[in-house]
N, C-alpha and C positions, 0 to 999 in steps of 0.2 A: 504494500500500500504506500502510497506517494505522502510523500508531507504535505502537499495543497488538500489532499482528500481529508488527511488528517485534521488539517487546520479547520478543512470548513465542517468537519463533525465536532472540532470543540467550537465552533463559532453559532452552533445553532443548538437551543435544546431540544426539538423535534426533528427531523430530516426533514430538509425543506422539498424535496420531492422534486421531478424533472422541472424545468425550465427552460423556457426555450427563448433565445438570444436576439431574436427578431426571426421579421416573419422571411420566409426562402424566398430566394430569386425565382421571376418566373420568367427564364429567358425567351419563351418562345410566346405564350399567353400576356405575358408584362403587358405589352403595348396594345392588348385588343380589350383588357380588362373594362374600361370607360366605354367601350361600345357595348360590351355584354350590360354594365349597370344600368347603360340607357335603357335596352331595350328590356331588361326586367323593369324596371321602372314604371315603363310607358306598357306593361305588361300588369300592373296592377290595379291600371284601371279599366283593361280590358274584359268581357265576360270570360267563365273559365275555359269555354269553348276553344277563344280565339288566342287564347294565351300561346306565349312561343314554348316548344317543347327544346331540352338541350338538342338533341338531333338539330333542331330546324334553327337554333342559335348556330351552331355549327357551322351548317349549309351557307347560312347568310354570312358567315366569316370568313368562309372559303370562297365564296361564290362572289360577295359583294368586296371586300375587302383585302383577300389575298392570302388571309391566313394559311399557313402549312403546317401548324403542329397536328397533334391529335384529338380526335373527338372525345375520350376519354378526360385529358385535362378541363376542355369544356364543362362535361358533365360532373366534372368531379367541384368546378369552380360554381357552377348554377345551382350544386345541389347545397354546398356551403352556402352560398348566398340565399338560398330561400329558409335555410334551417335559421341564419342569424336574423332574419326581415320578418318570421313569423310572427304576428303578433299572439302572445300571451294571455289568455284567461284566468282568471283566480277569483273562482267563487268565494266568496266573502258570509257566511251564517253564521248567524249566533252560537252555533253547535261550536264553529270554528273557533271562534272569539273565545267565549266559554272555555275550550278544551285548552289553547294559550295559558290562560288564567290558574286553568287545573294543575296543569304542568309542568308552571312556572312554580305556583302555590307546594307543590306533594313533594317538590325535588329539596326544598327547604335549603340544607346547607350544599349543595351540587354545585355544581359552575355551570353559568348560562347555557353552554353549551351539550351539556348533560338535560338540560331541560328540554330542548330544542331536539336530542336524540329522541325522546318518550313522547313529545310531541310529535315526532314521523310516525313513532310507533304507532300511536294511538290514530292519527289522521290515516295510515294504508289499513288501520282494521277499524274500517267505518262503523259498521253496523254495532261494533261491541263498545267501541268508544262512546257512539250515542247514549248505547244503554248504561252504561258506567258514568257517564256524566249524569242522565236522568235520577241514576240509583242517587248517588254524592246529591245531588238537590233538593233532591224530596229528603234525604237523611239530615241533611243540614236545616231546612226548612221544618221539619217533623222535632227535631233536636231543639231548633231556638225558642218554638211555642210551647217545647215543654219545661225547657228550662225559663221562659219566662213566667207559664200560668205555676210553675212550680215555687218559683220567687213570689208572685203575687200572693199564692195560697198561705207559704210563709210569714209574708209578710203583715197577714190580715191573722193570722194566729195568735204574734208578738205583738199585737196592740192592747 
């Protein structure tokens, strides 16, 4: 093992994991990249019908513009490009919110991040998360009326 490797293991207290130094040259694609953005672009606001396939991105770069690399870099650049441009959904329920709260609340002395794991857990097993939240509310709910009509009951005793 090399002293750089050694150095950057006592340089970090976790292993910092691949990293990548910038993004690769694309000698042959480089210069067509801004015609591909156009034309996905001018592609979103097309119906889905008429949307350009990588093939027919392709075509048009070969055909209209001169390109010679391969259609496979095409396809491998359009499919990156629609995976980063997707937009995002995030249902937002109270179940949600609520189970946050749970999460944060039961992990007590944990680190945030311990909280945030039992919060996946419980969000990919919907169904039992619902009902375990339900359970904890009506327990919590059922517990404060009793312990409050049990204070009042007390309290009318010692007068």
């Amino acid at each position: 093992m090399g002293w750089r490797t050694v150095d950057k293991i006592l340089g970090h207290v976790e292993p910092p994991g691949y990293r990548v130094r910038g993004q690769r040259p694309r000698p042959v694609l480089g210069a067509f990249v801004g015609v591909i953005d156009e034309i996905l672009e001018l592609d979103r606001d097309a119906p889905a019908k008429q949307r350009h396939t990588a093939r027919r991105i392709f075509d048009r770069l070969r055909d209209e513009y001169g390109y010679r690399g391969s259609e496979v870099q095409v396809r491998r650049y359009v499919a990156q490009h629609r995976r980063h441009a997707r937009e995002v959904f995030v249902p937002l329920s109270a179940i949600a919110v609520l189970g946050a709260l749970v999460a944060l609340l039961s992990v007590g002395g944990g680190s945030l991040r311990s909280a945030f794991h039992h919060l996946s857990i419980w969000w990919h097993t919907n169904w039992l998360f619902q009902f375990a939240v339900g359970t904890v509310v009506v327990g919590l709910v059922i517990g404060l009326l009793t312990n409050y009509t049990y204070d009042a009951i007390k309290a009318k005793r010692h007068k």
